[in-house]
KETI-244021 format. One record per residue: x, y, z of N, C-alpha, C, CB in turn; residue in one letter. Coordinates in steps of 0.2 Angstrom, whole numbers, plus 2048, in hexadecimal, padded with zeros to 3 digits. Glycine has a CB too. Layout:
N
XYZXYZXYZXYZA...
This chain:
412
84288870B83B88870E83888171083688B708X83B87E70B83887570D83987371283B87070BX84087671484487271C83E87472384E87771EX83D87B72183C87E72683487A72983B886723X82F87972182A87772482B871726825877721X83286C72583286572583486572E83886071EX83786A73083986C73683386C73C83D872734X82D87173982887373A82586E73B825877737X82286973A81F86573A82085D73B81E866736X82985F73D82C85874082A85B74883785673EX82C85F74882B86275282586175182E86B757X81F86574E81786375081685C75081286474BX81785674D81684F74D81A84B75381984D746X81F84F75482584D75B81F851763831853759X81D85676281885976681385276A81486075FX80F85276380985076380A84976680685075DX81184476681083D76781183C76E815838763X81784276F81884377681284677A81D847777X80D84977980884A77A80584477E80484E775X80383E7787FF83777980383377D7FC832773X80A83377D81082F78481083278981782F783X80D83878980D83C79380783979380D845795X80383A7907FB8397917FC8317937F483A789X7FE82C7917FD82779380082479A80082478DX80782879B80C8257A180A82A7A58148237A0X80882F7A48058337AE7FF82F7B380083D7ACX8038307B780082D7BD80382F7C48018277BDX7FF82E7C88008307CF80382D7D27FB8317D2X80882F7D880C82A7D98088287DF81282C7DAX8048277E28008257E77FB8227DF7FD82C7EDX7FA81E7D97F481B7D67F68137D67F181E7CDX7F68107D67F280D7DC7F680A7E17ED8077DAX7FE80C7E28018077E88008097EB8078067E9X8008107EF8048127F67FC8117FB80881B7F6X7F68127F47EF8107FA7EE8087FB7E78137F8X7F08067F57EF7FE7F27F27FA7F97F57FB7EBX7FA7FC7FB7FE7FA8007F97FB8088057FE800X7F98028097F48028107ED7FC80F7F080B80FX7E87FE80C7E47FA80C7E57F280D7E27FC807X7EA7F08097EC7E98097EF7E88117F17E7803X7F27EB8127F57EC81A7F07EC8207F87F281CX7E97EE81D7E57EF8257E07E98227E07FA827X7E27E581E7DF7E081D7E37D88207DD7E0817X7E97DA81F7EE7D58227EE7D582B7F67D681FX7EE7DE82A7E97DD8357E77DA8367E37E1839X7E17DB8347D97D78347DB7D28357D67D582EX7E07CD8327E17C38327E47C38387E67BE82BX7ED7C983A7EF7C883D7EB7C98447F47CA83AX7E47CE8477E27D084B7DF7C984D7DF7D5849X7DA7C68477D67C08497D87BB8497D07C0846X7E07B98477E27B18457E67B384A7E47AE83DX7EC7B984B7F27B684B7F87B58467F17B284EX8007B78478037B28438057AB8448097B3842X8057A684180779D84280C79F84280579683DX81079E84781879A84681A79684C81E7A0845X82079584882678C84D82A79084F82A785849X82C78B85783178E85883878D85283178A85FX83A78985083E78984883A788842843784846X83E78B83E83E78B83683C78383384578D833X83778283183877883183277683583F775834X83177783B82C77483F82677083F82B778841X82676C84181D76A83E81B76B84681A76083AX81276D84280F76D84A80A76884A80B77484CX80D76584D80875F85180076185480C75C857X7FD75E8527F675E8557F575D85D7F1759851X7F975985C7F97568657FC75C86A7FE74E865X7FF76086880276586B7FD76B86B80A766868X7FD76E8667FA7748657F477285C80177B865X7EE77885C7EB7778577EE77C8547E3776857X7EF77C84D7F478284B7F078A8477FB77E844X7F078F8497EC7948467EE79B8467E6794849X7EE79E8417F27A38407F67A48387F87A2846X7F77AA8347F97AB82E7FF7A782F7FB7B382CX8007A58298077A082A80A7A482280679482AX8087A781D80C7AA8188067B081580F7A4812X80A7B68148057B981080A7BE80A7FE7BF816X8087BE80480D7C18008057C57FA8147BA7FCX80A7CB7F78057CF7F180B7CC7EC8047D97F1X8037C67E88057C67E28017C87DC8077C07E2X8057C77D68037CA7D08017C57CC8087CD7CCX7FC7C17CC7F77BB7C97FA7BB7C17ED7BD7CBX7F67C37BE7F47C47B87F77CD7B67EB7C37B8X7FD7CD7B88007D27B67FF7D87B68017D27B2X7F77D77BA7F27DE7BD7FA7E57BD7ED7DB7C9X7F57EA7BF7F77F17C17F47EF7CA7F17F97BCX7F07EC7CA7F37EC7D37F17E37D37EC7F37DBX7F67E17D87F87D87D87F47D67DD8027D67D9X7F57D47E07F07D07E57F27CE7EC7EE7C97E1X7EF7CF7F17F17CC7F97EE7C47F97ED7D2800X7F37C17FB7F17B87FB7F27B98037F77AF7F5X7F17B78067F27B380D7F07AB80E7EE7B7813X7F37A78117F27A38137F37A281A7F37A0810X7ED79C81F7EE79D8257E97968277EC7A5827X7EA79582D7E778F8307E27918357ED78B833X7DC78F8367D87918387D578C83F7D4792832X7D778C8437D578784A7CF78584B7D7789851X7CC78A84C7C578984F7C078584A7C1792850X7C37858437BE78183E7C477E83A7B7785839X7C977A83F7CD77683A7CD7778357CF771839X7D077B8317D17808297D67818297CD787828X7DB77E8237E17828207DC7878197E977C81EX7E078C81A7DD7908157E07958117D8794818X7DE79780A7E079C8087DC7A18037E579B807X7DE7A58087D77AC8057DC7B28017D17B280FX7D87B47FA7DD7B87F47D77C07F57DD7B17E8X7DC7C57F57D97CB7F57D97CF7F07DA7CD7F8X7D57D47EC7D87D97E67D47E07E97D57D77DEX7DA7E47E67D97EB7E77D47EE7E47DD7EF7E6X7CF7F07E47C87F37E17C97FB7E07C37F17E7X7CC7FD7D97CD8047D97C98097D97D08067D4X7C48057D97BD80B7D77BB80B7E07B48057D0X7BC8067E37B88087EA7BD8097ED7B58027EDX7C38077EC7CC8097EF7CA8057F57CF8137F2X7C87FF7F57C77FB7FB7C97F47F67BD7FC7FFX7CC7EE7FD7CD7E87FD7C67E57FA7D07E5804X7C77DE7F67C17DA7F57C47D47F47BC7DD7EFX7BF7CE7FB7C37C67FB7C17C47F37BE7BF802X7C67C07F17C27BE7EA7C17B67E97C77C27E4X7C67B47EF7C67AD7ED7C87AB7F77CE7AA7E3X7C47A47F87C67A17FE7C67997FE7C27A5803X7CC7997FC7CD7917FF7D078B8037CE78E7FBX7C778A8077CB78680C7C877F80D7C9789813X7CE77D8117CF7758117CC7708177D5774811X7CA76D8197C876B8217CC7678217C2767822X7D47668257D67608237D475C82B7E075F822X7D075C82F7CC7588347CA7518317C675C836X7C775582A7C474E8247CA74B8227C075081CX7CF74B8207D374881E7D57418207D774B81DX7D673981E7D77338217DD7358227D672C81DX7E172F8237E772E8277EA72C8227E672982CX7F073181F7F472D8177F47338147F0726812X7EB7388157EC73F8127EE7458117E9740811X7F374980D7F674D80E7F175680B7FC74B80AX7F275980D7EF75F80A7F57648077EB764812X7F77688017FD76C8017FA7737FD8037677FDX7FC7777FF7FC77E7FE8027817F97FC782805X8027847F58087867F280678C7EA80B77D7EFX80D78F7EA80D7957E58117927DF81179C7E7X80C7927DB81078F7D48117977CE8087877D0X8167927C981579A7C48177977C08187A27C5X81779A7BA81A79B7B181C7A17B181479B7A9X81E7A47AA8227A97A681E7AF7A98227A879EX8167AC7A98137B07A680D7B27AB8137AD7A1X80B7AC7B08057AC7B78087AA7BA7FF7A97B7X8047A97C18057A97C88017A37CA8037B07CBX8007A07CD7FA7997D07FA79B7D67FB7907D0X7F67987DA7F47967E27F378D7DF7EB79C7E7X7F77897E37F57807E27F477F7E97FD7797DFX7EE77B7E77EB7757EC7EB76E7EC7E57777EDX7EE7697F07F17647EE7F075E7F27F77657EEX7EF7597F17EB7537F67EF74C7F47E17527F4X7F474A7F97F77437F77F67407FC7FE7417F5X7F57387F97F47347FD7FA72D7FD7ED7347FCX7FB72B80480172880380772A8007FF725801X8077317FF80F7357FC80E7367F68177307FCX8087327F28067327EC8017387EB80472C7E9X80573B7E47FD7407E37F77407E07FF7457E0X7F27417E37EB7407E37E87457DF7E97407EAX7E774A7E07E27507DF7E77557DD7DC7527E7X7E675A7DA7E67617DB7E47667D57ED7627DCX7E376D7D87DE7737D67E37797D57D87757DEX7E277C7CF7E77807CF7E27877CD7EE77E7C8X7E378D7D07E07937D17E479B7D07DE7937D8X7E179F7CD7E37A37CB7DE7A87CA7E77A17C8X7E07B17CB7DC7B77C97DF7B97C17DE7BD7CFX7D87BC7BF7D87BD7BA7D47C67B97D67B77B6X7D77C97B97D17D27B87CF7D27BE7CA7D47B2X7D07D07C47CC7CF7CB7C97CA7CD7C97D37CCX7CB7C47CB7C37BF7CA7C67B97CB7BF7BF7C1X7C57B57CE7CC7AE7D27C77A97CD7CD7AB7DFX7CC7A47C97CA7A07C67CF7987C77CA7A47C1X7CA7947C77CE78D7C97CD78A7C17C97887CFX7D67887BF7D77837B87D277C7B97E07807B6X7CE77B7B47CC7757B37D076E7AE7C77777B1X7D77727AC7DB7707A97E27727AC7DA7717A2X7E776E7AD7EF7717B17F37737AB7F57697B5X7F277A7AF7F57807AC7FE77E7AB7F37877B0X8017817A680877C7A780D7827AD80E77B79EX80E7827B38127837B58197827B780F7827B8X81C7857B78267837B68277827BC82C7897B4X8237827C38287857C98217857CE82C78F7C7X8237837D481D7857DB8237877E181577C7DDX8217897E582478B7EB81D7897F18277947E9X81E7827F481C7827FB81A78980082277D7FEX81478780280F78980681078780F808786803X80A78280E80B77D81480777781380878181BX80A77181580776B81480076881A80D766815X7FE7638197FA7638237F675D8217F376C827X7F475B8257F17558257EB75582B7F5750826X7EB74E82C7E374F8337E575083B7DE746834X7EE74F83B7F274E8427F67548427F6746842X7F875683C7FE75C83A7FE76383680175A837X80076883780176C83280876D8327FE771831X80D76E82A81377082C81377882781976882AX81677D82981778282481F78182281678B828X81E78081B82278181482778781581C78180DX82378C81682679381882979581E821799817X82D79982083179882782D79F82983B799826X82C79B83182479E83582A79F83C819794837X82F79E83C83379F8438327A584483A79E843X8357A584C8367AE84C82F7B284D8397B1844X82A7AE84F8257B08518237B38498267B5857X8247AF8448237B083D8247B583A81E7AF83BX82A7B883C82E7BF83982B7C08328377BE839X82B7BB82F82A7BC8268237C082682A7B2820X81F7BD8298187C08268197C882B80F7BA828X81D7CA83181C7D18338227D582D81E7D183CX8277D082B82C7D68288267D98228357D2823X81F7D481E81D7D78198187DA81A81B7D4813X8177DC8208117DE8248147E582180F7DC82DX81D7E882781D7ED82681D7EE81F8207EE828X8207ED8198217EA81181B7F18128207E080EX8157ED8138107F181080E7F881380A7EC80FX8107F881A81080081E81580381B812801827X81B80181A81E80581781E80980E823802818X81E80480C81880680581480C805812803804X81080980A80B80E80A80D81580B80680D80EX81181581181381A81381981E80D81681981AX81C81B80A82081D80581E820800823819802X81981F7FD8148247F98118297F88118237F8X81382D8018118358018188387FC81183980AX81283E7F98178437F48198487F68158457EFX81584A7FD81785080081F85180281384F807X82085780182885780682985480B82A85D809X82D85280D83085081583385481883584A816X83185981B83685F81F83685E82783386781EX83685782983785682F83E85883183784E82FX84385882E84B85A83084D86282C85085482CX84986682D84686D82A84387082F84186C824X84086D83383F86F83A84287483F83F86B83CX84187C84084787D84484287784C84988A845X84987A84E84987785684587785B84E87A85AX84388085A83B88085E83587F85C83A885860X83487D85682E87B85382E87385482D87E84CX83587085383486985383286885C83C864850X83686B85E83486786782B86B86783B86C871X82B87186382387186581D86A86281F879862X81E86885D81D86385B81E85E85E820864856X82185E86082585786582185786D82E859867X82185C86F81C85C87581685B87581D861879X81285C86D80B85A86C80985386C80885C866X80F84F86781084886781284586D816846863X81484787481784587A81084387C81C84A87DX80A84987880584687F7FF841879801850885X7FF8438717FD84086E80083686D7FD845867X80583487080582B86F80282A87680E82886FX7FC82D87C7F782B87D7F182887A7F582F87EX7F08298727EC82886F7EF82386B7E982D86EX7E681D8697E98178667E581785E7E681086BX7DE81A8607DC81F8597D882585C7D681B852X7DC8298577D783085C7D58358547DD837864X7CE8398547CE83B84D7C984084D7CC836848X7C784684C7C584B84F7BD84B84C7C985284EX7BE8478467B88458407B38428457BB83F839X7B783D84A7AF83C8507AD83D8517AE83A853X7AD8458517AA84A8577A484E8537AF851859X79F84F85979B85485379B85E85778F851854X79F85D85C79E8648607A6866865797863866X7A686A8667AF86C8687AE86A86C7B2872868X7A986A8717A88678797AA85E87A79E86787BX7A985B8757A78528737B08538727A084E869X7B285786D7BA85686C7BE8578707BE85A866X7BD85D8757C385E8797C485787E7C286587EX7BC8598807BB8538867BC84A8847B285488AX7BE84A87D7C38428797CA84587B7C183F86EX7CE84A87C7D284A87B7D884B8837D184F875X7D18498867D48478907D28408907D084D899X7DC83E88E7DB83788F7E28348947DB834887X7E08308977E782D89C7EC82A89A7E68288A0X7F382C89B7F982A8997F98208977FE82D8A1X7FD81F8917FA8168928028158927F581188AX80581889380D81589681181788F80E80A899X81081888A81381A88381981F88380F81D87FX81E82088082382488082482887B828823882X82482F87882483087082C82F87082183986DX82E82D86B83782B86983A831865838824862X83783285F83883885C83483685384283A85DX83583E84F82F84084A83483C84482C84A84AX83283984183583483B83483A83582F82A83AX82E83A83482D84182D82A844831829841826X82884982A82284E82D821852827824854834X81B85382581885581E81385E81F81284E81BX81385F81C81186681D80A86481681986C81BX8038658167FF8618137FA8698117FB85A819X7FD86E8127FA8748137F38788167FB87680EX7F487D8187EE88181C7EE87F8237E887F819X7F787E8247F987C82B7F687782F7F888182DX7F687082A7F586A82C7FB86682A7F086682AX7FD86582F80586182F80285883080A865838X80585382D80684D82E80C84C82F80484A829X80D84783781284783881283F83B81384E83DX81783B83A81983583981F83484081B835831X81C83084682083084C82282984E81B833852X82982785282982185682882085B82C81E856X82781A85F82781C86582B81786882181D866X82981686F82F80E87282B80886F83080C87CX82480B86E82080486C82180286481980586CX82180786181E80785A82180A85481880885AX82480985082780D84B82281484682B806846X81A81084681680F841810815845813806840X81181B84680C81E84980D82684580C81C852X8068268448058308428018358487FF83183BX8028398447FC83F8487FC846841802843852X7F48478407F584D83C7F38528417F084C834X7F68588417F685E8437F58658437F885D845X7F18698447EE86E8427F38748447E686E846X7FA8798437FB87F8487F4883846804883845X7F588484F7F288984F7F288E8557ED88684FX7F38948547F389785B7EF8988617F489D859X7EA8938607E48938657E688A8697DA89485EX7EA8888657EC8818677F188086D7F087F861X7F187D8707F487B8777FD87B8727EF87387CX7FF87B87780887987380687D86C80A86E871X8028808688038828637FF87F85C808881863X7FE87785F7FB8718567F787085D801868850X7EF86D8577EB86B85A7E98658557E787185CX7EA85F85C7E98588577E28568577EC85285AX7E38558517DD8548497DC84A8487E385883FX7E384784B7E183F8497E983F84C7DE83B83EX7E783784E7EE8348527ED82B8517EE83685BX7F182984D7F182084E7F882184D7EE81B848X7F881C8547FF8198587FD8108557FE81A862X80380F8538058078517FF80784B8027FF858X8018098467FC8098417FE80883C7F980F840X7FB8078387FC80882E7FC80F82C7F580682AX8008138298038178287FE81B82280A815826X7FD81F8237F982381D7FD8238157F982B820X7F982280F7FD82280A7FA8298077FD81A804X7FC82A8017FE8307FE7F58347FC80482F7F6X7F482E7FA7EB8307F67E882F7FF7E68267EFX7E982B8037E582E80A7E883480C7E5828810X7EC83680C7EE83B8107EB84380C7F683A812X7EA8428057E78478027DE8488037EA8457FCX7DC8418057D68428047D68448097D083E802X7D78438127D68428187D884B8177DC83D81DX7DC84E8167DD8578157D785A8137E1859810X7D385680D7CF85A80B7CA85980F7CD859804X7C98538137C48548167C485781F7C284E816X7CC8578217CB85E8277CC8638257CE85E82DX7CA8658207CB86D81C7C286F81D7CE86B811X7BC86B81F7B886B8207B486B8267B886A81EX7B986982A7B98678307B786E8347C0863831X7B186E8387AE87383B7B28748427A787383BX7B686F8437B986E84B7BE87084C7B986984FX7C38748437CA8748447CA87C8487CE87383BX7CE87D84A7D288284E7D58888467D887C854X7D388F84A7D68938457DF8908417D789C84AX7E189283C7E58918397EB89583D7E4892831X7F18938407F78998427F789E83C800897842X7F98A58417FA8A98398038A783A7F78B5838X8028AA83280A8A883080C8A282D80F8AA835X81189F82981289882B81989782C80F893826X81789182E82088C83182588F82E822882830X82A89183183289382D83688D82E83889A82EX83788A82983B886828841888826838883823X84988282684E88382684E88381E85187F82AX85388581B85588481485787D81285B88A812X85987A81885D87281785E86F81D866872813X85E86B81C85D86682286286782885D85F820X86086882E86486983286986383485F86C837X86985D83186E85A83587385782C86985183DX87285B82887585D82387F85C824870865821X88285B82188985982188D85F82188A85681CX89286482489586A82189386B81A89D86A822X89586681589586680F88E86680989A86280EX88A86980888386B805882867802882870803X87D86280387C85D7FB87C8627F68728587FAX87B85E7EF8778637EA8718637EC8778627E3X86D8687E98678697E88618647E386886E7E7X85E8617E685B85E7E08568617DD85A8597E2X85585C7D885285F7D284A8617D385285A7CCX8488687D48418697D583C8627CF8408737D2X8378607D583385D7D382C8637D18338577D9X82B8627CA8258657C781D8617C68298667BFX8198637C98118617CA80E8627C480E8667D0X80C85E7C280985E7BE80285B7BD80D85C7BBX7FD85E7BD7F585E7C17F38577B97EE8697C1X7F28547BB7F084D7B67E984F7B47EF8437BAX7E884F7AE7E28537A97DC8507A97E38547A0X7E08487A67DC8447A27DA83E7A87DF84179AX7D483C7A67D38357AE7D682E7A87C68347B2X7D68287AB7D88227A97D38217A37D781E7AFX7CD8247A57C882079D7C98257977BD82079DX7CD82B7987CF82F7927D482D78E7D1835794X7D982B7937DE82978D7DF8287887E082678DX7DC81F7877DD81E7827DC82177A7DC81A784X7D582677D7D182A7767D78307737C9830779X7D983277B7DF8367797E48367747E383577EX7E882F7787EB82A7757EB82A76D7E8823777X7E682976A7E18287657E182E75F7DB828768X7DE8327647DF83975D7E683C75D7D984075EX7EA83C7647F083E7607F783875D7F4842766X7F483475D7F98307577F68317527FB828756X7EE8337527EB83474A7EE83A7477E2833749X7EF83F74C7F08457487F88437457F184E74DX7FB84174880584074780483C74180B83A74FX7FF83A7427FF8347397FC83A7367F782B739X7F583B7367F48427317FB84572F7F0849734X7FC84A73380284D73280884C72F80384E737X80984672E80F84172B80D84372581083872DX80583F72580483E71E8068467197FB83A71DX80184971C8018517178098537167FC85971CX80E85071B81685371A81784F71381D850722X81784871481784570D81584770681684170EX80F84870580B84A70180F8506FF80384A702X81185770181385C70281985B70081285E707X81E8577008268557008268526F9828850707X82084D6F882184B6F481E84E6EC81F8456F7X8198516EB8168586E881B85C6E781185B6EDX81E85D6EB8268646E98288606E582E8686EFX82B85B6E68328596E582F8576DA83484F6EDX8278546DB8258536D48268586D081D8516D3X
């Protein structure tokens, strides 16, 4: 009899802890990267739209003043200051029009799910005498991250400011924090700037992390991919809606207030584009498809699409961005709920898509199957937890305790 309840009450106690360890580690796989990434990408736009990238014709280059005034991102990376759950976008960049080298630090704002500048520091080197250096640079420990700002004169060092985020909040040491290590920025003076970072190549480094962050983003849908699930005639119908949707550079039915205002947005002139072909394609339900396209231009372009039998070719486009930022998992779920409302969508097809059982360009020899992924609707919000947390280790402790007392009580 003993065993039995000592049995009984090992699985209840084993129950309950695992209860407060799911409670703790569920999360969304879109909380907070795959929107974190988008957002931080249509903010690196932004710089790259209004500045430009800086770069040299080589790696090494200085730019002379006398030649050109240099302006344009010259490095931008996401870093992790303070170990945060979301790390931070630094850019640095040179600014012409008000001789400014600069660098501006951004954080992800979960509650607004929007970017927020948090720190901007810039430099005039116009002011600088003759002998003075300016230097930019990423320093770190075991344990933080710095942004350094650095002022020698004569080769000697003069000045410097060490900065750093802390819960969202950019803070400058008033004492030098011990750093092991910095990794060069860009140096510059009153006649020069040189980038530390390799800006060649029309500054490949800051476009490879440009895509870095589209792709992210775009990695983070949970939806299926049944782009290659497609039979043949549904994909070319699909494909002939896209042939005439990479016309458009943003198009979105939400602008509209009357079917008259949408059709008549939706006669627009050829701009020389070529669709390539459909990269994914998601099925978002109620017969709105997100479908993901390249083109000759652009690897980076969607369209969400309505089937419908009242639809020309069949789908009736709902939103189209060509050369774009890719939708992540948390936008593309809200964007659904909100043309699920939408008074301008077109009847639903009856019936839905038949899809192949396996992908059609699939090997003679059948992968295995893989492991059904199981949904599991998250209960508790972020401020529950930890209470959670709380009362079920307190029961596993109750519970312990009364096994003991009980065990120990027989045994007297």
């Amino acid at each position: 009899m003993k065993n039995r309840i000592l049995r009984f009450f090992s699985v209840l106690c084993a129950m309950t802890v695992a209860l407060s360890c799911l409670t703790l580690s569920g999360a969304n796989a879109d909380e907070p990267v795959g929107k974190m990434s988008a957002v931080y990408a249509y903010v690196l736009n932004d710089y790259l739209y209004n500045y430009g990238a800086l770069h040299t014709e080589s790696a090494g280059d200085t730019i002379r003043f006398e030649d050109t005034v240099p302006n344009g991102v010259v490095h931008s990376e996401v870093i992790n200051f303070d170990a945060n759950d979301n790390p931070y976008l630094v850019i640095f960049l040179a600014d012409a029009a008000n001789t400014i080298a600069s660098c501006h630090v951004w954080k992800f704002n979960e509650e607004t799910e929007e970017a927020e500048r948090i720190a901007v520091l810039d430099v005039n080197y116009s002011l600088f005498e003759d002998g003075q250096v300016g230097a930019f640079s990423m320093g770190f420990n075991n344990e933080k991250r710095y942004i350094i700002y650095r002022i020698f004169e004569d080769n000697a060092l003069y000045y410097e400011e060490y900065y750093t985020a802390i819960e969202g909040d950019a803070f400058m040491y008033v004492n030098t924090p011990a750093v092991t290590g910095d990794i060069g920025v860009m140096d510059f003076g009153n006649n020069y700037l040189h980038p530390n970072v390799d800006v060649s190549s029309y500054n490949a480094n800051v476009g490879s992390f440009f895509d870095d962050l589209k792709n992210a983003a775009a990695d983070s849908v949970t939806y299926e991919d049944i782009a290659e699930r497609l039979k043949d005639e549904d994909e070319a119908q699909i494909e002939a809606v896209l042939k005439y949707a990479v016309n458009f550079t943003d198009f979105d039915i939400a602008d509209y207030a009357t079917m008259d205002e949408y059709r008549s947005a939706l006669n627009v002139e050829p701009r020389g584009d070529r669709f390539y072909l459909i990269s994914e394609a998601y099925s978002l339900g109620n017969e709105i498809y997100y479908i993901r396209f390249s083109t000759d231009r652009s690897y980076y372009n969607y369209a969400l699409l309505r089937r419908s039998d009242d639809a020309e070719n069949g789908y009736q486009i709902l939103k189209v961005r060509t050369d774009c930022i890719p939708l992540s998992d948390r936008e593309l779920k809200q964007i659904k709920t909100d043309y699920d409302r939408n008074t301008l969508l077109y009847k639903k097809a009856k019936g839905s898509l038949k899809l192949l059982k396996e992908s059609k360009y699939s090997e003679d020899e059948p992968e295995p199957k893989a492991t059904p992924v199981i949904q599991i609707e998250k209960k508790f919000s972020s401020g529950l937890r930890l209470p959670v947390i709380c009362i079920g280790g307190g029961i596993a402790v109750a519970l312990l305790t009364v096994l003991w007392v009980y065990l120990y009580g027989d045994n007297e």
